[in-house]
C-alpha positions as CSV (number, residue, x, y, z in Angstrom):
1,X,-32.4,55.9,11.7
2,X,-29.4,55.8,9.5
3,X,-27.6,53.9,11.7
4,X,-30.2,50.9,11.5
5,X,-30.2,51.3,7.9
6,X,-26.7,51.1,7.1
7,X,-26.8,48.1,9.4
8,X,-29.7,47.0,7.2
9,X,-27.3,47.4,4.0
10,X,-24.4,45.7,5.7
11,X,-24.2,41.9,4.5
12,X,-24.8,39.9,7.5
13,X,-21.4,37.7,8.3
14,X,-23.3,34.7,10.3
15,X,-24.7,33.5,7.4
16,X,-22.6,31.5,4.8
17,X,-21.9,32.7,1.6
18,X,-23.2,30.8,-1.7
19,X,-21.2,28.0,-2.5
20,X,-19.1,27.8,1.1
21,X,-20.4,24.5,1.8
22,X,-19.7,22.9,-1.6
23,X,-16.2,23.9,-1.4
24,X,-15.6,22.8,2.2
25,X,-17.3,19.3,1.1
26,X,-14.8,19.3,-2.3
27,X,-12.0,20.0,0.5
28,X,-13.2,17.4,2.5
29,X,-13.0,14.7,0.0
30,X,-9.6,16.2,-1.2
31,X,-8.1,15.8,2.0
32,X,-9.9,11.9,2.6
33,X,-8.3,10.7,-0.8
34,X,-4.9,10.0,0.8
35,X,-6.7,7.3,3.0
36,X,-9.7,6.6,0.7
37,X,-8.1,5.4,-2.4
38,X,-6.3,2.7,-0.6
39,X,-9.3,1.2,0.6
40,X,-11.2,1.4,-2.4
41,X,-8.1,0.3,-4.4
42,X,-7.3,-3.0,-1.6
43,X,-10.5,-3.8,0.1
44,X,-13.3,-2.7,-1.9
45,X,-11.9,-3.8,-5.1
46,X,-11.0,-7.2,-4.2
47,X,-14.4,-7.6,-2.4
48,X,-15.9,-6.8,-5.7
49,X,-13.9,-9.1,-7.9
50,X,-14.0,-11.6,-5.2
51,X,-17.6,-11.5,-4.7
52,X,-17.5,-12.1,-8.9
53,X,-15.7,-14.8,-9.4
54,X,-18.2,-17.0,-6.5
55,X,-20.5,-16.7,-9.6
56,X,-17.9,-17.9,-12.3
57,X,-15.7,-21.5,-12.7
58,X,-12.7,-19.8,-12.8
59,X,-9.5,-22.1,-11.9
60,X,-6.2,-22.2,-12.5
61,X,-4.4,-23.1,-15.4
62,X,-3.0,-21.2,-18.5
63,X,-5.1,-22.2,-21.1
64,X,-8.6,-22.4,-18.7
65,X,-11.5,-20.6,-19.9
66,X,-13.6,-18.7,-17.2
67,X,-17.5,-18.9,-17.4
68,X,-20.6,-17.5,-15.8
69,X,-22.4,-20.6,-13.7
70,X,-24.6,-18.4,-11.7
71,X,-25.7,-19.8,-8.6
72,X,-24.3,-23.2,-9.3
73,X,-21.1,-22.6,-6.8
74,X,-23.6,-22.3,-3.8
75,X,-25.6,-25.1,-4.7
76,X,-22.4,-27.2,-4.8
77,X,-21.5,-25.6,-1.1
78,X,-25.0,-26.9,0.4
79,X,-24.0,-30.7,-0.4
80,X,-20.2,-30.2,0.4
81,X,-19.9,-32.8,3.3
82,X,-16.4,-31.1,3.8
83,X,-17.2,-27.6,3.7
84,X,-19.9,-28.3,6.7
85,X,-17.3,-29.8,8.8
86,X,-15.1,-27.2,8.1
87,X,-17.7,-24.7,9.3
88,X,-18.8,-27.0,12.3
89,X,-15.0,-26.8,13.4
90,X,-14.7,-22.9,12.6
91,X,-17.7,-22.4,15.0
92,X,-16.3,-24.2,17.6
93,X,-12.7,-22.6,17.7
94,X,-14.5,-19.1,17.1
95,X,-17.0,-19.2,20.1
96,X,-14.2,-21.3,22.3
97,X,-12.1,-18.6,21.9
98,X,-13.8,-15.9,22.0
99,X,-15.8,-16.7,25.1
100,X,-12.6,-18.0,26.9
101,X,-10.4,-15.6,26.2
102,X,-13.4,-13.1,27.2
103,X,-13.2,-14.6,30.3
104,X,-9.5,-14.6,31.2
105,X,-9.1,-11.5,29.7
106,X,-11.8,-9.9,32.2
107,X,-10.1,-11.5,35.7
108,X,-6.3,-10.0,34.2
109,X,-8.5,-6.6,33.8
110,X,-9.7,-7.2,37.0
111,X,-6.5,-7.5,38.9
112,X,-4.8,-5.1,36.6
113,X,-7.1,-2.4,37.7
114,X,-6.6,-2.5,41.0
115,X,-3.4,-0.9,43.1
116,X,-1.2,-3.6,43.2
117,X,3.1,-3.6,43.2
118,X,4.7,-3.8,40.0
119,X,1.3,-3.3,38.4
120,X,3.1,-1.0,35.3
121,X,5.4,-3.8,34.7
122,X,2.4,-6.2,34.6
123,X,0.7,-4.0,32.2
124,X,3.4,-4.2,30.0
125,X,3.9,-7.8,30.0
126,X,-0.1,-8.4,28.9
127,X,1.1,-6.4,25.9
128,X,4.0,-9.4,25.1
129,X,1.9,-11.7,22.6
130,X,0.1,-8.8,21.1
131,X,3.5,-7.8,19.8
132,X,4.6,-11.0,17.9
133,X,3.6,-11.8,15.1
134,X,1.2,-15.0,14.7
135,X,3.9,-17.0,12.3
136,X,6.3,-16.3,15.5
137,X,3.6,-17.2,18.4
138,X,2.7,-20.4,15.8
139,X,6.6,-21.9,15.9
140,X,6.8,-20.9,19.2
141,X,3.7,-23.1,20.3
142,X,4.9,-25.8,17.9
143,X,8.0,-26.2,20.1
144,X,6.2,-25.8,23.4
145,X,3.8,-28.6,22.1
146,X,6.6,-31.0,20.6
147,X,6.1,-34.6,21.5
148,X,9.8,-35.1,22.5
149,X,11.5,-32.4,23.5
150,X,8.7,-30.0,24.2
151,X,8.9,-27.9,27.7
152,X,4.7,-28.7,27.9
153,X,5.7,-32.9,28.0
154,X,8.6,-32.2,30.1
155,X,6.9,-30.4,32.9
156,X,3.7,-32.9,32.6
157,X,6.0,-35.8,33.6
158,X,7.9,-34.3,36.0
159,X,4.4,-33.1,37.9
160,X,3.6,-37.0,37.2
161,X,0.2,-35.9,35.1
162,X,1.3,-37.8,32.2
163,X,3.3,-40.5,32.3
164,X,4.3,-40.7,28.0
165,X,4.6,-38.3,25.6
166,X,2.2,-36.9,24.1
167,X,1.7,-35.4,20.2
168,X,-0.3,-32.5,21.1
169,X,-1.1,-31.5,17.8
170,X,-1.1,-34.9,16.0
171,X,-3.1,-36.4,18.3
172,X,-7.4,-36.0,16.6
173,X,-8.6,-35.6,20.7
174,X,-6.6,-33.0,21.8
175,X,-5.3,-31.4,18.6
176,X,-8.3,-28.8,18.1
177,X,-8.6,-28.3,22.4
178,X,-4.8,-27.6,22.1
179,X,-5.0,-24.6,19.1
180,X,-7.6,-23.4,21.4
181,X,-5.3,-23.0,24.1
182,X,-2.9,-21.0,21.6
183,X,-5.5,-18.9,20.1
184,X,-6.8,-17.6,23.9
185,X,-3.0,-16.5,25.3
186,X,-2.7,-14.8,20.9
187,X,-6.0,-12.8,21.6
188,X,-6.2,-11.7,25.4
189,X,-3.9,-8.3,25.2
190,X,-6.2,-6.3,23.0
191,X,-9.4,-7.9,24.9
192,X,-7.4,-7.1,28.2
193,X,-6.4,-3.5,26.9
194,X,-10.0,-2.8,25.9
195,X,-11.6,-4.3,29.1
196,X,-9.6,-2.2,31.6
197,X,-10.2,1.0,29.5
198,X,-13.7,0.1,30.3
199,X,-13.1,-0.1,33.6
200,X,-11.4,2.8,34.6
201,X,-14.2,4.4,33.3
202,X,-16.7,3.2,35.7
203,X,-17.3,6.0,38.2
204,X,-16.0,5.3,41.6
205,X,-18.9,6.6,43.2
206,X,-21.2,3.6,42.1
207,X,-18.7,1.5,44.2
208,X,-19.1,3.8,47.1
209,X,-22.7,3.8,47.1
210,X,-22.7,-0.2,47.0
211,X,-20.1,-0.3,49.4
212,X,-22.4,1.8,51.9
213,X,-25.3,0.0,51.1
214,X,-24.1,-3.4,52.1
215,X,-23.6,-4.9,48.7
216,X,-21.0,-7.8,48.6
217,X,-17.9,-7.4,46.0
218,X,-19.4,-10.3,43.8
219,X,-23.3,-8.2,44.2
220,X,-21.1,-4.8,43.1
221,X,-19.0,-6.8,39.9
222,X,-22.5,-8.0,38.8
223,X,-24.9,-5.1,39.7
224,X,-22.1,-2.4,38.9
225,X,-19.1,-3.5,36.8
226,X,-21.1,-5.6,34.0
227,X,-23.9,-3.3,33.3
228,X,-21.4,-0.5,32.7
229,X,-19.0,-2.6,31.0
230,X,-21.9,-3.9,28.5
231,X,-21.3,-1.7,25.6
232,X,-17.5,-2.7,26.0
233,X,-18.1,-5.8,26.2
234,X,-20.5,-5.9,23.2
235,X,-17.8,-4.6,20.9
236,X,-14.6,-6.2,21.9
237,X,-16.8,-10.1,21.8
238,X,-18.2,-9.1,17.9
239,X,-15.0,-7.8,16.8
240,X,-13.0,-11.3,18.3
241,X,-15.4,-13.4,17.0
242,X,-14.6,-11.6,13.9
243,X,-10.8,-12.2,14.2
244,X,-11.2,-15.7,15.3
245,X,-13.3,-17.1,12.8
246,X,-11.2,-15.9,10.1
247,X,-7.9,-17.0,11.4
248,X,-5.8,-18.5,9.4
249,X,-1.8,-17.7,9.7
250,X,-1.9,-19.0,13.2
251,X,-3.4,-22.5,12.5
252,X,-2.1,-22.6,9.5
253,X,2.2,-23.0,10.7
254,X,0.5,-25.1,13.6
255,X,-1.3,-27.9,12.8
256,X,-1.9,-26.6,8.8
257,X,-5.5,-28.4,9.0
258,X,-4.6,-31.5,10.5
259,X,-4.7,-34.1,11.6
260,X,-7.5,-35.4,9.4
261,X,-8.9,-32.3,8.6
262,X,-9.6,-32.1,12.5
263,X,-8.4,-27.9,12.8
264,X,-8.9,-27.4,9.5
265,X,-10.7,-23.8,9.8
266,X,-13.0,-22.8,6.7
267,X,-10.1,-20.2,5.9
268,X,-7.8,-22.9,5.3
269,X,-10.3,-25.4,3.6
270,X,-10.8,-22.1,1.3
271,X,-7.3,-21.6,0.7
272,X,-6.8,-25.1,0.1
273,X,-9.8,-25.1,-2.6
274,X,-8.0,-22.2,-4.3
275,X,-4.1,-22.8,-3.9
276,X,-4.2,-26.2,-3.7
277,X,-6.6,-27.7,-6.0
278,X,-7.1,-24.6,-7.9
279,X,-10.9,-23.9,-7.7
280,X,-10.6,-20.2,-7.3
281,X,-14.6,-19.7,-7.9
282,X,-15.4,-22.0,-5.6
283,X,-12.5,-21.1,-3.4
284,X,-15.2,-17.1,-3.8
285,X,-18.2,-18.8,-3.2
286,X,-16.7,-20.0,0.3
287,X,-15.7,-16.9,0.7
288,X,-19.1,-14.6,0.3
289,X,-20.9,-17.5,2.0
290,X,-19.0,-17.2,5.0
291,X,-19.2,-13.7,5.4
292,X,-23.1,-13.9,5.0
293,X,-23.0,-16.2,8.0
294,X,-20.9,-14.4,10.0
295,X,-22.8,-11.0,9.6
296,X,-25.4,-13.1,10.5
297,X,-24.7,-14.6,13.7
298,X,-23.3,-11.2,14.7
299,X,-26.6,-9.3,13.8
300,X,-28.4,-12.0,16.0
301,X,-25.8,-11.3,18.8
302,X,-25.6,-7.9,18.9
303,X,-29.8,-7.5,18.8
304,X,-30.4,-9.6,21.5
305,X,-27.8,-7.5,23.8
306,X,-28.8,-4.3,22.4
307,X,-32.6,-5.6,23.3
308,X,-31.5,-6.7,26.4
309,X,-29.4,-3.6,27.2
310,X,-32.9,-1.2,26.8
């Protein structure tokens, strides 16, 4: 009896004192400033003060006097014959490239994963353009693609496909189809990388049972290996459609818009708004426009594969 009632007496040590939770939450936030403050102070700020001016005139100049115009930046964006073929070519480098270098990217996964010789040293070599940066991979491409003494040309004539040179990226044909090319071979390491995670993952046992019950290796990679690749594949597609639409440092030592405006992304028709012609509202409005659209096109995207996933 006065066993129990001491025990009764005794403060119990499962349940958490007063104010525990308060101070582990005040720690918490302590210890997430270090990483916190520079997001806030160089993403979230800028977004902000971006997002702003898309509502204000504001250009350059020393003297110029910034105003509120409201909604009058967007209204000029719906009849800007320029910024809609800006957009039109942005949408056509961004799914190009994304769904082609999806593609290549899942055969080098493919024949990464399996037990091949020197498959380390292949592993390694995926890895090569991930490592440059794009100014680097852009002159580099630049001399592959010179009209004269390019290595591209060379090779061509000596195969006897072409029989002249040809200006790659002067040329208003082949000039977008040729960035194209660039911006798949920039982009397939981390796609690669992130594909054969996703396939190592796959248990072995699914191939087994396929394997047993008759299933060809083209009924096992599309019965097997996509389903459980699907959330993979999901992310890795948003996120380079992400990348890809807002490239601009790679086209921009390439072809820097041209010919004719024929690469010009809409990050470069937006820089060129604000740097070159001073427009930096308007230079916003492009800005915050294009990230509506692109959270749009993604929400559309990743619903219908989330529907078709359940």
């Amino acid at each position: 009896m006065t066993l129990t009632a001491e025990r009764a007496r005794r403060p119990s040590t499962d349940r958490p004192r007063r104010g525990t939770k308060g101070r582990q939450g005040r720690e918490t936030l302590i210890l997430m400033l270090p990483a916190l403050v520079p997001v806030l102070v160089f993403s979230v700020g800028p977004l902000l003060y971006g997002i702003f001016l898309a509502f204000t005139d504001a250009r350059s100049g020393r003297n110029a006097v910034t105003s509120f115009v409201g909604l009058s930046n967007f209204g000029d964006l719906l009849t800007d014959g320029d910024f809609w073929a800006s957009f039109r070519i942005g949408l056509i480098w961004a799914v190009s490239v994304t769904v082609l270098q999806f593609l290549a990217s899942l055969g080098l996964a493919l024949l990464l994963n399996e037990n091949l010789r020197f498959r380390s040293f292949a592993r390694v070599l995926v890895l090569v353009p991930w490592a440059m940066p794009p100014v680097v991979i852009g002159l580099m491409w630049r001399l592959v693609y010179h009209p004269n003494a390019g290595i591209l040309n060379s090779v061509l004539q000596q195969l006897g496909v072409i029989g002249h040179n040809v200006d790659w990226l002067n040329d208003f044909s082949i000039a977008l189809p040729a960035i194209i090319v660039v911006g798949i071979w920039t982009g397939m390491p981390q796609t690669t990388v992130v594909l054969l995670a996703g396939l190592q993952t796959v248990p072995k046992e699914l191939y087994e049972a396929g394997h047993m019950d008759g299933a060809t290796t083209l009924r096992r990679f599309w019965s097997i290996t996509l389903p459980q690749l699907r959330p993979v594949i999901v992310t890795i597609t948003s996120l380079d459609f992400v990348w890809n639409i807002n490239q601009f440092g790679l086209v921009y030592v390439l072809t820097q818009g041209g010919p004719g405006g024929q690469t010009r992304l809409p990050m470069l028709f937006a820089y060129e708004e604000a740097f070159r012609y001073g427009f930096f509202g308007y230079a916003a409005t492009l800005g915050v426009a294009f990230v509506i659209v692109v959270l749009a096109v993604l929400g559309l995207y990743i619903g219908r594969q989330l529907r078709e996933a359940n």
